[in-house]
GUZA-641969 format. One record per residue (C-alpha): x, y, z; residue number from 1. Coordinates in steps of 0.5 Angstrom, whole numbers, m for minus. Layout:
east north up n
X Y Z NUM
...
This chain:
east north up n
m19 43 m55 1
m14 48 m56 2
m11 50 m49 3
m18 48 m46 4
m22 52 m52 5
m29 50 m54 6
m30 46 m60 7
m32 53 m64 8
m32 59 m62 9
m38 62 m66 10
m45 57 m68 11
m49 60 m73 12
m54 55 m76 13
m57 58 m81 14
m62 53 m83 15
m65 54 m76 16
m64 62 m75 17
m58 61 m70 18
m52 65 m68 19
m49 64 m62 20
m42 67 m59 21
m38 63 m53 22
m37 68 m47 23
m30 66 m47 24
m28 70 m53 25
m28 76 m48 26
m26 74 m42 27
m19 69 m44 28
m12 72 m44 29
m11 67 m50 30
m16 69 m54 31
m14 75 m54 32
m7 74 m56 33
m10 70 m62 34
m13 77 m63 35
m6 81 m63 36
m3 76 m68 37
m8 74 m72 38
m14 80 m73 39
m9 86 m71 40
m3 84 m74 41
m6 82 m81 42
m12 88 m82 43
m12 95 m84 44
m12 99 m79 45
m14 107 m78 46
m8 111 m76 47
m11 118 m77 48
m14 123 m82 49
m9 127 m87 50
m13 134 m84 51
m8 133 m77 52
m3 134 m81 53
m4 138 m86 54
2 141 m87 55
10 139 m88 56
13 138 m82 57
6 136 m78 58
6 130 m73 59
2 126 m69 60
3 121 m64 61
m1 115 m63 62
m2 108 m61 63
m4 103 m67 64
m5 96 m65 65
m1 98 m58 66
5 100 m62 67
7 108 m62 68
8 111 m68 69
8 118 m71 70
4 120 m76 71
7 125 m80 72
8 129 m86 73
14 130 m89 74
18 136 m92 75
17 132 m98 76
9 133 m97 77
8 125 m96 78
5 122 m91 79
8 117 m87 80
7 112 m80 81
13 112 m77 82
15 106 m71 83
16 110 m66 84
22 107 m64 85
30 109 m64 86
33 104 m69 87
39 104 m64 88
37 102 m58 89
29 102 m58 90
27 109 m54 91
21 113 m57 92
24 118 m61 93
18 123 m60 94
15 124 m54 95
10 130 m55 96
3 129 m57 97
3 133 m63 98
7 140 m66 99
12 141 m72 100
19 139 m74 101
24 138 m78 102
27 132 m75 103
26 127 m68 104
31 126 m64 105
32 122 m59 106
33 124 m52 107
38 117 m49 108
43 118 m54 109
41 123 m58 110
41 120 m65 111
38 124 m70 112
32 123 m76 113
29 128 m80 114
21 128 m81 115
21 123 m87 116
25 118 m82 117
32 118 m84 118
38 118 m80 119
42 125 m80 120
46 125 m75 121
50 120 m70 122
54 123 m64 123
61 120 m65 124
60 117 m71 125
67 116 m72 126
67 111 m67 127
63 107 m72 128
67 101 m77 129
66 102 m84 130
61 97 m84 131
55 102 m80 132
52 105 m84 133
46 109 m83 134
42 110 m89 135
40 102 m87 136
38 105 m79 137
33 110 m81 138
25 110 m77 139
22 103 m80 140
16 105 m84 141
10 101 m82 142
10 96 m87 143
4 99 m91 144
1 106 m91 145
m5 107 m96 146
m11 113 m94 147
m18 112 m98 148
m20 121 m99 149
m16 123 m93 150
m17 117 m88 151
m10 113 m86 152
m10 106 m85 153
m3 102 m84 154
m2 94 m85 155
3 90 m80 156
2 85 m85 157
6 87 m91 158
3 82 m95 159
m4 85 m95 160
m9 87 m100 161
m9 94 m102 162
m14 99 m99 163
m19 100 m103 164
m21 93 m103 165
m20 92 m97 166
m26 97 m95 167
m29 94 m101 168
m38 96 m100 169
m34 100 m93 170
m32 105 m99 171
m40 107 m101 172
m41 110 m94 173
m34 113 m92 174
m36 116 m100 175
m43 119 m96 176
m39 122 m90 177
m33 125 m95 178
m39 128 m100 179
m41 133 m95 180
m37 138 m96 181
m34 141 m103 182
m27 142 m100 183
m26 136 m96 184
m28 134 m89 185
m22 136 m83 186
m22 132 m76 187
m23 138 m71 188
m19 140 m66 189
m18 136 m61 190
m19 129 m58 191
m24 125 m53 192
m20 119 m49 193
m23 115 m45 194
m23 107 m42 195
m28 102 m40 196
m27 95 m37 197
m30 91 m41 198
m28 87 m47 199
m25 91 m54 200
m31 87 m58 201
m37 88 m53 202
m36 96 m56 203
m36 93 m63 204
m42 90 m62 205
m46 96 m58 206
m43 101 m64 207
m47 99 m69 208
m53 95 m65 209
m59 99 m66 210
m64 94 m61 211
m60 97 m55 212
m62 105 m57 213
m69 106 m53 214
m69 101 m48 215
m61 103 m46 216
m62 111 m47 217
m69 113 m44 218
m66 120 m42 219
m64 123 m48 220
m70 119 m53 221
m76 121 m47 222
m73 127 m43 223
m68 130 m47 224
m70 130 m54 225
m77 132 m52 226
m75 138 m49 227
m73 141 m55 228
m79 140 m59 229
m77 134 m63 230
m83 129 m64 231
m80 123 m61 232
m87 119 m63 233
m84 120 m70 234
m77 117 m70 235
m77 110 m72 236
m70 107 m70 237
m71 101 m74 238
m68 102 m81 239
m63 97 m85 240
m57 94 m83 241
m53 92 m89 242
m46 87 m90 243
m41 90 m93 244
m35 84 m94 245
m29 83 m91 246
m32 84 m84 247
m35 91 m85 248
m43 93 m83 249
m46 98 m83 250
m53 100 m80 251
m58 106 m83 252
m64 111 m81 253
m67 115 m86 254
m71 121 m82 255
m69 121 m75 256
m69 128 m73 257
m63 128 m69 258
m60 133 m73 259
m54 136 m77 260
m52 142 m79 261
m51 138 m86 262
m57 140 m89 263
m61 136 m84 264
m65 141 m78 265
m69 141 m72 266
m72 145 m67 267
m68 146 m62 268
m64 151 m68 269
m69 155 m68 270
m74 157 m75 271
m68 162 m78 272
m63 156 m78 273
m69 151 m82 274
m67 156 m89 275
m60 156 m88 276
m60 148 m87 277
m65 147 m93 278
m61 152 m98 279
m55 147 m95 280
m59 141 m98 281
m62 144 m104 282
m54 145 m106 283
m52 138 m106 284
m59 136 m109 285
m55 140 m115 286
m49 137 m114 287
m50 130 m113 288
m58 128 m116 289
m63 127 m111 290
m62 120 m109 291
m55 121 m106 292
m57 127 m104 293
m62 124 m99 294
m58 119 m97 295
m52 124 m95 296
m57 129 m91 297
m63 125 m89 298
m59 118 m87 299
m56 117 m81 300
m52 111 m81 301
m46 107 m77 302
m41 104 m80 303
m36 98 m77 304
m30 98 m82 305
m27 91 m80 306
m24 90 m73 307
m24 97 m70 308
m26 103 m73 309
m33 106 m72 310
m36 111 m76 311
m42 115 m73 312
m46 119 m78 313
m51 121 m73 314
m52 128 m70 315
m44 129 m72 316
m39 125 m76 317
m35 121 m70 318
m28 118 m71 319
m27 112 m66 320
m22 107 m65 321
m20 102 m59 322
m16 97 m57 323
m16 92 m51 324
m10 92 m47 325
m13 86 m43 326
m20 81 m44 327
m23 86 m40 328
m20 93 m42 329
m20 98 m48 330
m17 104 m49 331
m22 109 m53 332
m20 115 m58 333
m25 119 m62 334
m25 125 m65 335
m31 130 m69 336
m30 131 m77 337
m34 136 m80 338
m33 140 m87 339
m27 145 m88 340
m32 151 m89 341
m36 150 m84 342
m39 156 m82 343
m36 158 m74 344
m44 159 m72 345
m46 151 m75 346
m39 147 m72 347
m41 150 m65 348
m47 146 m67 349
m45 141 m69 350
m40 140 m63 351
m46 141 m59 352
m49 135 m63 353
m43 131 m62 354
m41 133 m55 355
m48 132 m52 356
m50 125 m55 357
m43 122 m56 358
m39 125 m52 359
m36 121 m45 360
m40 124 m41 361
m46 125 m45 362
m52 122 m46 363
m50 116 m49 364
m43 113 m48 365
m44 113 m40 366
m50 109 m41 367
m46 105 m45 368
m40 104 m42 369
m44 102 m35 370
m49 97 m40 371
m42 93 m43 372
m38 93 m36 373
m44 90 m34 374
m44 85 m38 375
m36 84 m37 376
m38 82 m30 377
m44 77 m32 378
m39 74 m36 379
m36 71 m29 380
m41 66 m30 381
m39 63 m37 382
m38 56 m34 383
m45 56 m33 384
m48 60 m38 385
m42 59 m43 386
m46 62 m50 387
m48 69 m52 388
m55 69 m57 389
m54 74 m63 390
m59 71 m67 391
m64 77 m67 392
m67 78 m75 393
m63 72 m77 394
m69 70 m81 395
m71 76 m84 396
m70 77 m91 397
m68 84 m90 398
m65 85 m84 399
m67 92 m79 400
m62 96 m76 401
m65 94 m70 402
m63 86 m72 403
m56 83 m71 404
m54 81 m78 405
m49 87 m77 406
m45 83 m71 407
m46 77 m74 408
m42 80 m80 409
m37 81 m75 410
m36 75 m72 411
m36 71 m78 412
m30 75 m80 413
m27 74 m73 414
m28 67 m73 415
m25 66 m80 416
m18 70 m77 417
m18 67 m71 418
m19 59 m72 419
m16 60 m80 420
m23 57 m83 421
m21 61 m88 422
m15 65 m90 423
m14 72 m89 424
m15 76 m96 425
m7 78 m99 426
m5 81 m105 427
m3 77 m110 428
5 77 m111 429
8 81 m115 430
């Protein structure tokens, strides 16, 4: 046993229809190391939308994999993941949030780069021996940079497959919340960010895990969605819950009246609205045929894109991402996306929608958030109650939504990258 590991992390017996988890994968310092070296250095990675920075000179600073980069777009029109990082003596060389500019300069020594990350200016460069040359001192790129119809991942594995391959059946359903609009989707101002003491993994799991919904959220399915004439009697959280490859899962509600206002209504809207959404629903049945069409609009769905990335197309589109800073701590970044023409009166809605359910104080994540950090302090029992059960629906033949076919999907993948029970997927050399 490898510093005091059990013989394996994940048991999943197919043949009897189990799935187990150990608990000391959220609770060991060890474990989460592996995960640093061998999950969040080697996968692609969201760093953000192209809508942030639509225009030359745009920036936004992030964390990625608890390293800060800028993402930015350059004079030259190109996106780019800058490290932000000095190639001098290692100081951050942007320290606001976001803005516009033409070049980064840092505030130590003062060396200079423009927005495509080249090095433009040196104080007292003559002091420099010819050997100092600064074409080779420029921001250091993340290793790979692609973006999927306008969401930006990066690689610290320079030997990764290509993006496209990567998100493999991941790409059908982004395909889902892109078509929504006719102009392009754009993330809406502002970011949610918020913690939790509980372990990164623990929020994958509750993310796409439709099982917890009515037990765990009983204010807003039987109180609050009650009072503004949904019919709750008539929502069915059951759906399908799909592998995707590579990790990635998605879990899929057909008819459920949250409501969007992309072409999907609910009462609380009011009867002058029901015409305006339906036109919206008519309009992509013409431009996509009926069956794309219904899955867009009368489809919600949640999707894991393998390891840290959830998209949520439920009362609104939600971008989230996070990363531990210890076992039991992570840091969580969300954002809304909607359709660039949307009209001012529908993106009210549609914040109101985001905010109300998914929101950090809204119905949901505070519930959440209380049921995860619980089971983070249950966990200090894991030397007498070492396995967690994810076996639900194992024996299904077509898994429900409220079945746990998608996080088995996550931890077999997980397994696979942390013990090297199988390589990770890399292009092939060129």
């Amino acid at each position: 046993m490898e510093n005091g590991a059990p013989e394996s992390w994940v048991i999943d017996n197919h043949k009897d229809g189990l799935f187990r988890v150990h608990r000391r994968t959220f609770t060991d310092p060890h474990v989460l190391a592996l995960e640093k070296e061998r999950v969040f250095a080697q996968c692609w990675l969201y760093a953000g939308h192209e809508s942030e920075i639509p225009n030359p000179g745009d920036f936004r600073t992030r964390q990625v994999a608890g390293r800060p980069v800028i993402l930015v777009r350059g004079t030259d029109g190109q996106v780019r993941v800058l490290l932000n990082t000095c190639t001098h003596r290692g100081a951050q060389v942007c320290r606001e949030k976001s803005g516009t500019t033409k070049t980064f300069q840092c505030a130590y020594h003062a060396w200079t780069y423009n927005n495509q990350g080249e090095l433009v200016g040196v104080p007292g460069e003559d002091a420099y021996s010819e050997a100092f040359d600064r074409r080779q001192l420029g921001l250091v790129t993340a290793p790979r940079t692609e973006s999927y119809r306008g969401f930006v991942f990066v690689s610290f594995n320079p030997a990764m497959e290509n993006l496209v391959s990567y998100l493999a059946g991941a790409r059908e359903y982004l395909d889902l919340v892109c078509d929504q609009s006719e102009n392009g989707m754009e993330i809406i101002s502002g970011t949610q960010l918020y913690s939790m003491r509980a372990n990164w993994k623990l929020l994958v799991e509750n993310s796409i895990d439709g099982y917890h919904a009515l037990p765990t959220h009983k204010r807003y399915f039987l109180e609050f969605l009650p009072d503004t004439g949904v019919e709750v009697q008539r929502m069915r959280i059951a759906g399908t819950a799909k592998s995707l490859g590579n990790g990635h899962a998605v879990i899929a509600n057909p008819e459920i009246p949250f409501g969007r206002p992309v072409a999907d209504w609910i009462p609380a809207w009011g009867e002058a609205k029901k015409a305006e959404i339906e036109a919206m629903y008519q309009k992509l049945i013409a431009r996509f045929g009926a069956e794309h069409a219904y899955n867009i609009a009368k489809v919600s769905r949640n999707l894991l894109i393998f390891p840290n990335l959830i998209i949520n197309d439920i009362m609104s589109v939600t971008v989230r991402t996070f990363f531990p800073l210890a076992p039991d701590y992570i840091e969580i970044s969300a954002w809304a996306l909607a359709p660039k023409e949307e009209s001012p009166e529908n993106r009210v809605l549609r914040l109101d929608n985001f905010l109300t359910f998914l929101g950090p104080g809204g119905f949901a994540t505070p519930d959440d958030v209380e049921m995860l950090e619980a089971c983070q302090r249950g966990y200090a029992n894991v030397r007498e109650v070492e396995w967690s059960d994810i076996s639900r629906g194992m024996t299904r033949q077509a898994p429900l939504a409220s079945d746990e076919l998608q996080m088995q999907v996550f931890w077999r993948r997980w397994n696979e990258l942390i013990t090297g029970s199988r390589p990770a997927r890399v292009r092939e050399a060129a």
